[in-house]
TORFITI-38799 format. One record per residue (C-alpha): x, y, z; residue in three letters. Coordinates in steps of 0.5 Angstrom, whole numbers, plus 2048, in hexadecimal, padded with zeros to 3 digits. Example, Ala and Ser with C-alpha at 12.3 -4.5 7.8 and 13.67 -1.06 7.14 Angstrom:
REM TORFITI-38799
8197F7810ALA;81B7FE80ESER;
END
This chain:
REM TORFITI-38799
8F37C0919UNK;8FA7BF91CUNK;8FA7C4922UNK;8FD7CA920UNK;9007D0924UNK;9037D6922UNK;9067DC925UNK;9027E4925UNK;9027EA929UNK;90A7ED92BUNK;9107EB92EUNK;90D7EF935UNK;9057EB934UNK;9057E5930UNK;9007E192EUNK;8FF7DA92DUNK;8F97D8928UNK;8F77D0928UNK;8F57CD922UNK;8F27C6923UNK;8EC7C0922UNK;8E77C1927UNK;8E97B9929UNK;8F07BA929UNK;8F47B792EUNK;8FA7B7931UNK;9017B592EUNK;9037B1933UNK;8FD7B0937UNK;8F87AC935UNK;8F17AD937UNK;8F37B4938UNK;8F07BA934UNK;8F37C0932UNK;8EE7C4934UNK;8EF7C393BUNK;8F67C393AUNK;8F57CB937UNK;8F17CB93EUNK;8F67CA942UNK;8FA7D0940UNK;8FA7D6945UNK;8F77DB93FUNK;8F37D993BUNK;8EC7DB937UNK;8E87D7930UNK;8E77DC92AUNK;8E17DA927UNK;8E27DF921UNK;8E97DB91FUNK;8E77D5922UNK;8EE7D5926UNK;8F07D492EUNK;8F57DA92FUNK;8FA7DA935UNK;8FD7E0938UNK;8FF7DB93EUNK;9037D493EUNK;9087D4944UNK;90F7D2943UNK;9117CD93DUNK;90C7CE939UNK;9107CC933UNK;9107C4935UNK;90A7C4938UNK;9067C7931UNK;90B7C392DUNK;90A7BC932UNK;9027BE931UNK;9037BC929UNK;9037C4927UNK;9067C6920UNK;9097CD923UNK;90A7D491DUNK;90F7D8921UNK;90B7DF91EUNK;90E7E4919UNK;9147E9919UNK;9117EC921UNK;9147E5923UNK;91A7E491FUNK;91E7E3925UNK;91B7DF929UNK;91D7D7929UNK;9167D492CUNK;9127D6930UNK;9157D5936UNK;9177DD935UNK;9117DF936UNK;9117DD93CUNK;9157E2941UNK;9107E8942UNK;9137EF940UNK;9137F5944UNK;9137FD940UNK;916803945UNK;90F808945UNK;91280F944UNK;91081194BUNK;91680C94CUNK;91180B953UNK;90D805950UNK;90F7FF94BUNK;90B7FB946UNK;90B7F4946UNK;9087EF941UNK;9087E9943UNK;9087E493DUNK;9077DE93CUNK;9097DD943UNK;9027DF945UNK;8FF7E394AUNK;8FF7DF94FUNK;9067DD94FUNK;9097E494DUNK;9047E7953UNK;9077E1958UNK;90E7E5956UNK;90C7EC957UNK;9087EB95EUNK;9037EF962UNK;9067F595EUNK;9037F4956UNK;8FD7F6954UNK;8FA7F494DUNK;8F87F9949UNK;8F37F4945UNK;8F17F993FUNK;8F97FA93DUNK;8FA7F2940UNK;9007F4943UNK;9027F594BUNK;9047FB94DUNK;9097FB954UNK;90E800958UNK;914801955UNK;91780095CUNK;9147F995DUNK;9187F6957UNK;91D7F595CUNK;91D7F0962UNK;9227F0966UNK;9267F5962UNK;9267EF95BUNK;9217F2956UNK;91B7EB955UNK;91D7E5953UNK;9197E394CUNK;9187E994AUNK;91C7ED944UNK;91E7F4947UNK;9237F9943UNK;9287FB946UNK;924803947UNK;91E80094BUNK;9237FC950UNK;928803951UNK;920807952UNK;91E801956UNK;92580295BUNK;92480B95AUNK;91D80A95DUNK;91E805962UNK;924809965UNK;920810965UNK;92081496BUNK;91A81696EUNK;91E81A974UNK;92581C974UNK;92881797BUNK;92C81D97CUNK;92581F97FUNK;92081A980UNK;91F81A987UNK;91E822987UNK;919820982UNK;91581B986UNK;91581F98CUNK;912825988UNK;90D821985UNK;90981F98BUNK;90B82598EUNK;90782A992UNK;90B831992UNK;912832993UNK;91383199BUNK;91282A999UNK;91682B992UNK;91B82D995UNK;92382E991UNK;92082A98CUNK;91C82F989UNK;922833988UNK;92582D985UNK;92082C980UNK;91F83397EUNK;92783497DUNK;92782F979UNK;92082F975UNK;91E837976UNK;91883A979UNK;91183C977UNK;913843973UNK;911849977UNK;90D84B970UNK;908844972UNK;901848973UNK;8FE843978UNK;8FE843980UNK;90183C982UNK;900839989UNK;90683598BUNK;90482E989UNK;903831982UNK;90A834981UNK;90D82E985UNK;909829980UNK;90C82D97BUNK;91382E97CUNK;91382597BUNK;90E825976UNK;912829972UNK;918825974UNK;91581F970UNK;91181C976UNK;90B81E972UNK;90481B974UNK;901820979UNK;8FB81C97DUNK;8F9822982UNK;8F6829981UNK;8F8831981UNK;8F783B982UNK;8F5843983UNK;8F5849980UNK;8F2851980UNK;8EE85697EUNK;8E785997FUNK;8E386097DUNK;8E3865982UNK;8DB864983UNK;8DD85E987UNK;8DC85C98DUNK;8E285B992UNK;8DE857999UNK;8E285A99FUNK;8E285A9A5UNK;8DE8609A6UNK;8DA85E9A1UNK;8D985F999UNK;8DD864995UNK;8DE86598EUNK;8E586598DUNK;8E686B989UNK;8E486E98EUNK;8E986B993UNK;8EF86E98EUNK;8EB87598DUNK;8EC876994UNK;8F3874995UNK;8F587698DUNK;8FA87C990UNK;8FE875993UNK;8FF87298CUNK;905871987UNK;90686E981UNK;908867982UNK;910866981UNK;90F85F97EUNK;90986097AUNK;907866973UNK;90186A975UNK;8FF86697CUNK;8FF86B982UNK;900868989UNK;8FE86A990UNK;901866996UNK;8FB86599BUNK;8FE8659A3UNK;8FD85F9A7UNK;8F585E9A8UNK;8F38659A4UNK;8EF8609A0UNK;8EC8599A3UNK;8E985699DUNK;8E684F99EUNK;8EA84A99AUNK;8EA842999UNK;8F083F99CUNK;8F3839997UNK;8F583599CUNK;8EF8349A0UNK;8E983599BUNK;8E683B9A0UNK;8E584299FUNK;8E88469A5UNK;8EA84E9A5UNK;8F18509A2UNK;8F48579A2UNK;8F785999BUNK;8FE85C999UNK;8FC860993UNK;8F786298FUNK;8F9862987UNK;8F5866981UNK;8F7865979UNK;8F4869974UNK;8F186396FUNK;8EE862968UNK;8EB85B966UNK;8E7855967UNK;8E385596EUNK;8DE851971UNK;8D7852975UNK;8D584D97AUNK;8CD84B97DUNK;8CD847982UNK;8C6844984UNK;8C884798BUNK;8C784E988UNK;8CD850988UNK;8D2851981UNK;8D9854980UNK;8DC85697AUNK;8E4854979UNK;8E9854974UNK;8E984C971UNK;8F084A975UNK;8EB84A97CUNK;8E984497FUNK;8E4841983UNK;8E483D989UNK;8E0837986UNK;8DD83098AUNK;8E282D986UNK;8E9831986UNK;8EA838982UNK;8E783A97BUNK;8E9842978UNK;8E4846976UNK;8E484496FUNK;8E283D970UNK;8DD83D974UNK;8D683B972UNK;8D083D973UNK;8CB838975UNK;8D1833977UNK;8D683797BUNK;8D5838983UNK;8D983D987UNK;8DB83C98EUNK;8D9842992UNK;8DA843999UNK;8D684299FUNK;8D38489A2UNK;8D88489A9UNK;8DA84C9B0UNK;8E18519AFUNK;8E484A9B4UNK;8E28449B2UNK;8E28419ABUNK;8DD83E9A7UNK;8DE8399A1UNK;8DC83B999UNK;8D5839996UNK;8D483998FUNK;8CF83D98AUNK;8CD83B983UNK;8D084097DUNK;8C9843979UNK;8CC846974UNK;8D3847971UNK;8D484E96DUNK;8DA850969UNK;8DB857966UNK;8E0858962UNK;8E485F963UNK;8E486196AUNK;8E886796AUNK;8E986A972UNK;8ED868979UNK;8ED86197BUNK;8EE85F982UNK;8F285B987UNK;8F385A98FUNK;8F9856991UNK;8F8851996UNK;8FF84E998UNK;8FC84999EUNK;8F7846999UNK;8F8849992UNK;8F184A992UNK;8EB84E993UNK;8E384E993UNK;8E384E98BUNK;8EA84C98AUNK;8EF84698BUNK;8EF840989UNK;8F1837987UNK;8F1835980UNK;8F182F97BUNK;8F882C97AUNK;8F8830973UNK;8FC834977UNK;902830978UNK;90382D971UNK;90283496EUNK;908836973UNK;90C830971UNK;90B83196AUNK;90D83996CUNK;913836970UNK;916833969UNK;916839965UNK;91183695FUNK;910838958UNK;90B833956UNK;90683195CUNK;8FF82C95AUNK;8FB82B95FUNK;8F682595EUNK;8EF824963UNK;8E9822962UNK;8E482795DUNK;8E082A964UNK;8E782C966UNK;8EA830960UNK;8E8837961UNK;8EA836968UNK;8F1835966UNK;8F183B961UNK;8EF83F967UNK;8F583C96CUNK;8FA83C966UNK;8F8844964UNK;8F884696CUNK;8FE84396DUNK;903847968UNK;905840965UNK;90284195EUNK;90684695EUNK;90C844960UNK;90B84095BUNK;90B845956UNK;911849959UNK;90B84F95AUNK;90E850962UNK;911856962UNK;91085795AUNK;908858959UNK;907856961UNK;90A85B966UNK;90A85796DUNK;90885C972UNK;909859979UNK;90E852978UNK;90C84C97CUNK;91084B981UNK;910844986UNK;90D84498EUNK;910843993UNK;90D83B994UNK;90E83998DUNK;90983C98AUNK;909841985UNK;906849983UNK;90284A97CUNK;90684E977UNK;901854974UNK;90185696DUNK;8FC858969UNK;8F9852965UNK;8F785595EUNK;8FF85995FUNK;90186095FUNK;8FD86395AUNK;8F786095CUNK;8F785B957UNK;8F9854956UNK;8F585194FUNK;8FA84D94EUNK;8FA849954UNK;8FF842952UNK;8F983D956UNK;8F6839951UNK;8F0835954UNK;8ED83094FUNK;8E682F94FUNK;8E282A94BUNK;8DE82F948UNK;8E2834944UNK;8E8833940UNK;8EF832943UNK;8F3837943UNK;8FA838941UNK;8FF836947UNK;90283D949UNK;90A83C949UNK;90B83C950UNK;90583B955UNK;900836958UNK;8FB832954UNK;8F582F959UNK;8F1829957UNK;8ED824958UNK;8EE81D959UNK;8E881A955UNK;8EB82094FUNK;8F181C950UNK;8EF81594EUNK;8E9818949UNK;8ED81C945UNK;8F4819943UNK;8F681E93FUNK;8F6823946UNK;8FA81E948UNK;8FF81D943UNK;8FF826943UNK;90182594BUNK;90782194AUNK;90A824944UNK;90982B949UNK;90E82794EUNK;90B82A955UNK;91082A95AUNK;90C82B960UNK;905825960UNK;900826965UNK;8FA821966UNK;8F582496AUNK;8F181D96DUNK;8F581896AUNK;8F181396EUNK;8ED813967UNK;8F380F963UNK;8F3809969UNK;8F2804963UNK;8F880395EUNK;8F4801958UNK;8EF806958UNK;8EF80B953UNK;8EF811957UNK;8F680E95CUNK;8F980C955UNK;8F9813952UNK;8FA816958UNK;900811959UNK;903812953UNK;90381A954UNK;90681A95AUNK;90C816956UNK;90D81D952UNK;90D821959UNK;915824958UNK;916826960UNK;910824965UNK;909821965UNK;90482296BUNK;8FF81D96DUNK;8F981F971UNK;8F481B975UNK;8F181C97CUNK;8F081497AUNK;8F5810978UNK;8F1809978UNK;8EB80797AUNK;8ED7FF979UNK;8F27FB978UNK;8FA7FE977UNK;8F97FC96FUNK;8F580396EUNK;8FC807970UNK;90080396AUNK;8FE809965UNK;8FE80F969UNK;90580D96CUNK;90780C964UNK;904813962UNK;908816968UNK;90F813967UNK;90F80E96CUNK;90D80896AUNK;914805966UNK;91A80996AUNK;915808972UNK;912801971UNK;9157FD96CUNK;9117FE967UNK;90A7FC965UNK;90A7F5966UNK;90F7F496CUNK;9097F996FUNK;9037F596EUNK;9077EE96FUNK;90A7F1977UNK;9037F4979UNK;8FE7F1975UNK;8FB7E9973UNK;8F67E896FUNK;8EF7E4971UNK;8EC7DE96CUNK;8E97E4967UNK;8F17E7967UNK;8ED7EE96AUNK;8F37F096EUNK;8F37F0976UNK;8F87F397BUNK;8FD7EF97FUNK;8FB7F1986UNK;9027F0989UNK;9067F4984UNK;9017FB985UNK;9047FD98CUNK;90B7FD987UNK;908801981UNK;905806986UNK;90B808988UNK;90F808981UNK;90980C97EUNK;90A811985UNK;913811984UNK;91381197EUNK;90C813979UNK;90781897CUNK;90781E980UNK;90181C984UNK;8FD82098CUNK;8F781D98FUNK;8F2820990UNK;8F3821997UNK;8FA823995UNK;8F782A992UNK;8F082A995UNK;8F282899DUNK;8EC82B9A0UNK;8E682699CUNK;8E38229A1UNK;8E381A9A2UNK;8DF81599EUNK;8DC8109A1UNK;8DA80999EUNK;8D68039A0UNK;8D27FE99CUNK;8CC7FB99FUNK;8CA7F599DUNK;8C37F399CUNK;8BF7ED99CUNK;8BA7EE996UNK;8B47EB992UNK;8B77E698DUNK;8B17E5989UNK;8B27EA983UNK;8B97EA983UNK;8B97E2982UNK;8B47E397CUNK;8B97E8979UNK;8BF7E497AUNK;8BA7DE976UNK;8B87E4972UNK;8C07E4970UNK;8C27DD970UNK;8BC7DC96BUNK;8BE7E2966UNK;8C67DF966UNK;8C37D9965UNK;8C07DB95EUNK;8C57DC95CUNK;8CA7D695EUNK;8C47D295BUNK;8C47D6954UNK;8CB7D4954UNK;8CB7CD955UNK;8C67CD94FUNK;8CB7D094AUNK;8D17CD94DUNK;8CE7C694EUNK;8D27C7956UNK;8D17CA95CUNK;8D67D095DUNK;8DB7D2961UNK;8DA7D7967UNK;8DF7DC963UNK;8DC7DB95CUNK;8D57DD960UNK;8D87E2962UNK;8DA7E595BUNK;8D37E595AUNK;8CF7E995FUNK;8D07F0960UNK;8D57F3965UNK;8D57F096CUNK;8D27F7970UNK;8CC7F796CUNK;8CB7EF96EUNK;8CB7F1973UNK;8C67F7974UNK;8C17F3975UNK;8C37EF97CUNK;8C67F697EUNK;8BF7F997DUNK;8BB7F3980UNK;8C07F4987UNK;8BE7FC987UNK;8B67FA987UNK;8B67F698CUNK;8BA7FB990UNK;8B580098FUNK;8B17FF996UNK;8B77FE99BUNK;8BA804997UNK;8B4808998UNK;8B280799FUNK;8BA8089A1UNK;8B881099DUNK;8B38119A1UNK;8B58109A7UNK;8BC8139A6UNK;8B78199A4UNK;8B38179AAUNK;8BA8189AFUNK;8BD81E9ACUNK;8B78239ABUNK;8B28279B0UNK;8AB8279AFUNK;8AC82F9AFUNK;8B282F9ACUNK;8B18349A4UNK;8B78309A1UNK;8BB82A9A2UNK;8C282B9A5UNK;8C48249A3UNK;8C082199DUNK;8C281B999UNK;8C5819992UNK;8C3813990UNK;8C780F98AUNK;8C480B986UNK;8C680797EUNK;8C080697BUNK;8B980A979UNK;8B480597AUNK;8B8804982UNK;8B880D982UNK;8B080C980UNK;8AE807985UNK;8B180A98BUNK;8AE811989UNK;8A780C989UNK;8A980A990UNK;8AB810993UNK;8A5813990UNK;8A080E993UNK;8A480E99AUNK;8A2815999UNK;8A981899AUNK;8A981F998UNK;8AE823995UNK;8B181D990UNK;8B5820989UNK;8B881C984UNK;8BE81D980UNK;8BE81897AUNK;8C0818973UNK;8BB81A971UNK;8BA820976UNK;8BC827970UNK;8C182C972UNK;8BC831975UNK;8B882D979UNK;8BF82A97CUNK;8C183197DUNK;8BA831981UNK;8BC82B985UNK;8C282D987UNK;8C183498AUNK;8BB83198EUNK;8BF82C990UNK;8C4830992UNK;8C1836995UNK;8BD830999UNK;8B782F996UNK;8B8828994UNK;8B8823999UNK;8B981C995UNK;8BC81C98EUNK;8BC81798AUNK;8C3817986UNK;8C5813980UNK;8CD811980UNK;8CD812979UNK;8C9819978UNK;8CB81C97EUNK;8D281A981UNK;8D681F97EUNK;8D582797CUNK;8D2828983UNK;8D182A989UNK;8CD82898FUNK;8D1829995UNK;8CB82B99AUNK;8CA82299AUNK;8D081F99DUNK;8CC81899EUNK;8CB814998UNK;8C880D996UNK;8CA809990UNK;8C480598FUNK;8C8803989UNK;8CF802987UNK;8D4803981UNK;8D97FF97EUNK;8DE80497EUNK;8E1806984UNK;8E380E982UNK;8DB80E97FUNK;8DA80D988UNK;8DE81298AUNK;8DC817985UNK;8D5816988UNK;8D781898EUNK;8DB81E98DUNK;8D582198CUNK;8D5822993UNK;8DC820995UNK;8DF827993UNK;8E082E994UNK;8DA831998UNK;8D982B99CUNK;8DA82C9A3UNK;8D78259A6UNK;8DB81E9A5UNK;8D881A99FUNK;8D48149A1UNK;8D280F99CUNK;8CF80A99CUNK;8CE803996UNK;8C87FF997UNK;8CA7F7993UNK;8C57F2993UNK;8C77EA995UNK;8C77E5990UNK;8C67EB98BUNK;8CC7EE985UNK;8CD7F298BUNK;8D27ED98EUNK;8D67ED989UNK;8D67F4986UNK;8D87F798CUNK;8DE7F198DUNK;8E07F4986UNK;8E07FB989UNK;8E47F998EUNK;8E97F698AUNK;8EA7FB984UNK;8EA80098AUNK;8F07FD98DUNK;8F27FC986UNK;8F2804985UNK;8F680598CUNK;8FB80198BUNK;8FD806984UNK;8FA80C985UNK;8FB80D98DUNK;8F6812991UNK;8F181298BUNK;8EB80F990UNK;8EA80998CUNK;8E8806991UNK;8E0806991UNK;8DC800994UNK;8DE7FD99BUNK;8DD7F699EUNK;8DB7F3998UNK;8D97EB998UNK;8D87E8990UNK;8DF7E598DUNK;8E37EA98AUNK;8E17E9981UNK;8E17EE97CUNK;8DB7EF978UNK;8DD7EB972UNK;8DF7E5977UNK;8D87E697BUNK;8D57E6973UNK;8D87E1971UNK;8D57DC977UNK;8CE7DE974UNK;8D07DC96DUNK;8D27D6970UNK;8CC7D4974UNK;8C97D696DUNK;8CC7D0969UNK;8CC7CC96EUNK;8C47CD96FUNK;8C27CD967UNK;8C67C7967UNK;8C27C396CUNK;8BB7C696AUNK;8BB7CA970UNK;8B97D196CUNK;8B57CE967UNK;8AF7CC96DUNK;8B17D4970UNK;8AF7D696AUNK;8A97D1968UNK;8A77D3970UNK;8A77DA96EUNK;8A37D9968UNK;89D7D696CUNK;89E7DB971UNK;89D7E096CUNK;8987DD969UNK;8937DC96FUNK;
END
């Protein structure tokens, strides 16, 4: 058979389909077969059913080569009328999406690995459409669109529009840097006007109390500088029955108005609120003072009464206590402020105060909510006490979530459309926030048409900003038609209201592509990403559903997180993308990773550790608006690390290591029987599971062998801290552990040892117990408690510890620090002291010398984020593939030699005696 090759597919993805003998040999090299010259092509697949080789990749010149190989060459039908040989099919071709963010590219008989060579670190293939996918942006390299690449007119002048698009007007960057990081207007000074002149101020309708961190992060997200790091609030009222604690005791505050209701008038700023002014000290209530954590005594300027009809909330807490207030109040929490309305029971704690004398002051403690109670048409007064030195009282007063800011920013924009995106828990939060705060409508034009503003917000004095009043549900009472349409995966996708907010979840986004579609057509112009942490990886289908809605967003896009990255600078990619400052701040896509990551042997991206310091200080100027948590809480008490290495017994750990060298050698062995050769430690590595899972059993192996040296440093720090006589412990001890079989063994021991009061807290533990343990722990009653890293370090409170141990460790620098907010939070009164226990010649070494460089990592970019876990760290700095990829290569080396093979025949016999 004569080799025949004709042409299929279309001009934008031809095929080559190869006809030949299976002997045939080159044209013009003898002893050369064609098959291998087929092989040689970049892509290139055998159908069996046609008995044909397609080709998709040829590389350059294709026509010589095939017609110098012998091929008889059809050009195809009328698709290929206007080619002249198949040289034209080579240059790949690029379409324009019709967000007009993203171009497609087919690389044609280029090939893949040539046309990704063209593109760089900014492609990604799409392998079901066979094409890559790339930011418009990134088509241009300094300022000419790339080379061997076929782009229309259209898509070069869309790549210039998005390169020279403007985060922040230069007319007043610094002003918004300045704000960004901000703490109140002293420190904001004129260039808060400044912005304010030029962008606009949160509107005297917005329903929700802003500290002055909150509106100053507002006022520069809204001026593009729109990926708010930090967190947020305050608010009012309570029913008359509660009780106000004052200086000369408890009292109902209806009746501190009932005995001075001839001193009251109608409130001149407000509709059916009447106001009494309080002398200097005429009520001394006991309030919490934001800037120290501490409650102390506080005298009030007014008392405020508002008739009401709505939705209220009954509180439990399991200290006995319980208030009912309108869903806008706010608790104090161990992790900031929560409304009434989002408060869970079972989950929440409430910070109250320590009982104190009139002079002294006292830090909070916290109680866990019970039970959570709505009673949908409350009808009666409403009550409030005005605190000007604190803004808040013993039932009142409050810090939020960084909601707060980015519904301010949208509020600031003056937004019709608004779609907010978060995680499925967070949904009905984000309904609530966005009813509490007047935006849905606004949104809808309803202020001052269905909705009557009662009492105007007004800014404060130091930045922050007074809550507006209005009836939630309107003048009449009722609002059925609120233009909030939260999607759930439930029920039916309702009708998007004409103007308004949607809210959605991320897995929606990527499982429901018509919702997608919808949202696009709908235009938001303002986006709001609440976590926006959850899109750090580029070709994950949540990040590119939610990447190309942000492409829709007409005005604004908000990203929120608390955690930016937890690893290399390569996370950010996708999140600055979706906030619009990846092309206009950085580059683009490819320029980003090319300056601050490389790639290591397995082409997973790692930082360059020189250039953080500089993004660090881009992303501070120039991206998000970022406090500290010792900017906004400066009263937390210090923590205190320290890693104590230990010499342990090796004889376990070595049998787990061989344990692991054997299993990985298995699998080598397998693949040199199929193959007919070794393989390479990057082929082995693509077929064994992921590296942290690998590595589970060294990890653990380390944890057991620490069990005895842990267990007997418990004992003694409950021996040196606790009095024979003593009815709780004052200083009881967290002990942090990963894995059950270690959290088991050393509940064995300390049992054995016959140390009293132990509890464990572990994956297993139910809810209710867990709640058991924690109230024990706090009140007390639990002297050691056994924790698990990743059961128990978020969502809890255990701040009667304030010295811990970390038998075992965690990869992930964040996942550290959360563990030891557990204790390091509001309500601890004692500095923090922790303590690492790593074993010599273990994994150890090389975990916490990870540790140590991913904190440092995560310092250089996220400034002030306690990132730096581990101290004094002695292993060579590795990540966890590299450290794997040291096993496997033993592993080979070892099934080559023999070695594993006499392990396993070792065992066996073992085994069988």
């Amino acid at each position: 058979m004569k080799a025949r090759l004709r042409i299929e597919g279309t001009l934008r993805q031809p095929e080559l389909h190869a006809a030949f003998d299976r002997e045939a040999e080159h044209a013009q090299k003898p002893g050369h077969s064609l098959i291998d010259f087929i092989k040689s092509m970049p892509s290139r697949r055998w159908s069996p059913e046609d008995g044909e080789w397609i080709i998709t990749g040829t590389g350059i010149n294709p026509q010589k080569r095939f017609t110098r190989a012998g091929f008889t060459i059809d050009l195809g039908d009328d698709e290929f009328a206007d080619i002249i040989d198949l040289d034209d099919l080579v240059e790949p071709v690029s379409k324009l999406a019709k967000n007009k963010r993203e171009v497609f590219i087919r690389p044609r008989l280029l090939g893949y690995e040539p046309t990704l060579a063209l593109l760089g670190l900014s492609a990604s293939w799409d392998r079901d459409r066979q094409r890559f996918t790339i930011p418009v942006a990134d088509i241009l390299r300094a300022g000419q669109p790339i080379e061997g690449i076929d782009f229309d007119d259209e898509t070069i002048e869309a790549a210039r529009d998005a390169k020279g698009r403007v985060r922040v007007d230069e007319a007043v960057a610094e002003s918004v840097t300045v704000l960004a990081s901000a703490k109140d207007s002293a420190e904001a000074g004129e260039h808060m006007n400044e912005l304010i002149g030029h962008v606009g101020d949160v509107p005297d309708w917005f329903g929700l109390d802003l500290f002055a961190y909150q509106r100053l992060g507002a006022l520069a997200a809204a001026s593009g500088q729109g990926y708010i790091a930090d967190e947020p609030g305050l608010g009012k009222c309570v029913v008359g029955q509660s009780r106000v604690e004052t200086i000369n005791g408890g009292h109902e505050i209806q009746r501190l108005w009932a005995a001075r209701q001839r001193r009251s008038y109608v409130d001149p700023d407000g509709d059916n609120g009447e106001l009494i002014d309080l002398s200097d000290n005429e009520i001394t209530v006991l309030s919490v003072d934001a800037s120290t954590g501490q409650s102390r005594w506080a005298s009030a300027s007014h008392l405020y009464r508002q008739s009401y009809r709505g939705r209220m909330f009954t509180i439990d807490a399991d200290n006995g206590t319980r208030l009912t207030c309108s869903p806008r109040h706010k608790f104090l929490t161990p992790s900031g402020w929560k409304v009434a309305s989002a408060i869970v029971a079972g989950t929440d704690e409430i910070c109250v105060p320590n009982h104190l004398d009139q002079d002294a002051n006292s830090n909070t403690t916290s109680v866990g909510v019970t039970s959570v109670h709505e009673t949908q048409d409350f009808r009666g007064f409403i009550y409030d006490l005005t605190i000007p030195s604190t803004c808040s009282y013993v039932a009142e007063g409050m810090w939020v979530h960084n909601t707060r800011s980015a519904l301010a920013a949208a509020a600031i924009v003056k937004p019709s459309r608004v779609v907010v995106v978060g995680p499925p828990v967070s949904l009905t939060n984000w309904e609530r926030e966005t009813t509490f705060s007047g935006l849905a409508h606004a949104c809808a034009g309803a202020i001052g048409r269905d909705v009557t503003v009662t009492e105007p917000g007004q800014p404060k004095d130091d930045g922050g900003f007074s809550a507006a009043h209005f009836p939630i549900h309107g003048d009449d009472g009722e609002f059925e038609n609120l233009p909030i349409n939260k999607i759930v995966s439930s029920r039916k996708v309702k009708d998007f209201p004409e103007a308004g907010i949607v809210i959605v979840s991320d897995d929606m986004l990527r499982s429901r592509p018509q919702v997608l579609s919808d949202l696009q057509k709908w235009s938001p112009e303002v986006l709001i990403v609440d976590e926006i942490h959850r899109q750090k990886t580029w070709e994950a289908g949540k990040s590119t559903a939610v990447r190309r809605l942000s492409y829709a967003s007409q005005k604004l896009t908000i990203g929120l997180s608390g955690t930016p990255l937890d690893g290399s600078p390569d996370q950010l990619a996708n999140q600055l993308e979706i906030t619009g400052h990846l092309s206009p701040v950085f580059g683009g896509k490819d320029a980003f990773l090319n300056e601050y990551c490389s790639r290591n042997r397995f082409n997973a991206f790692m930082p360059v550790k020189k250039k953080l310091p500089k993004l660090g200080r881009i992303l501070d100027a120039h991206v998000w608006v970022r406090r500290t948590k010792g900017d906004v809480l400066p009263f937390l008490p210090k923590k205190t690390r320290r890693v104590e290495w230990i010499d342990v017994p090796m004889r376990d750990y070595r049998q787990a290591h061989r344990e692991l060298l054997m299993k990985i050698g298995e699998v080598a062995a397998e693949f040199h029987e199929t193959e007919g050769r070794w393989p390479s430690v990057e082929a082995l590595m693509a077929e064994l599971p992921d590296p942290i899972s690998l590595s589970s059993p060294l990890r653990q192996a380390a944890g057991m062998a620490k069990v005895d040296i842990v267990s007997e440093a418990i004992a003694e720090h409950l021996d040196s801290t606790t009095d024979a006589d003593d009815d709780t412990y004052d200083r009881p001890l967290i002990t942090w552990v990963h894995h059950k079989d270690v959290a088991e063994a050393m509940m064995d021991k300390l049992a054995a040892e016959k140390v009293p009061d132990v509890r464990l807290i572990s994956g297993k533990t139910g809810p209710d117990e867990r709640d058991d343990i924690i109230d024990s722990f706090q009140a007390g009653g639990v002297g050691v408690l056994i924790a698990s890293i990743t059961a128990a370090n978020t969502a809890i409170t255990l701040t009667r510890s304030s010295d811990m141990i970390f038998a075992e460790t965690d990869w992930r620098p964040p996942q550290i620090s959360q563990a030891e907010d557990r204790a390091a939070r509001i309500g601890q009164t004692r500095p923090v002291i922790v303590t690492a226990y790593a074993a010599v010649d273990t994994l150890d070494e090389r975990l916490h010398a990870s540790l140590e460089t991913k904190g440092s990592i995560l310092e250089d970019v996220v400034v002030g984020g306690d990132n730096m876990v581990t101290t004094g760290t002695q292993g060579t700095a590795m990540s966890l593939t590299d450290i794997i990829v040291d096993v496997v290569d033993q592993a080979i080396i070892g099934e080559k030699k023999g070695k594993l093979a006499q392990w396993r025949a070792e065992r066996a016999t073992a085994m069988a005696s």
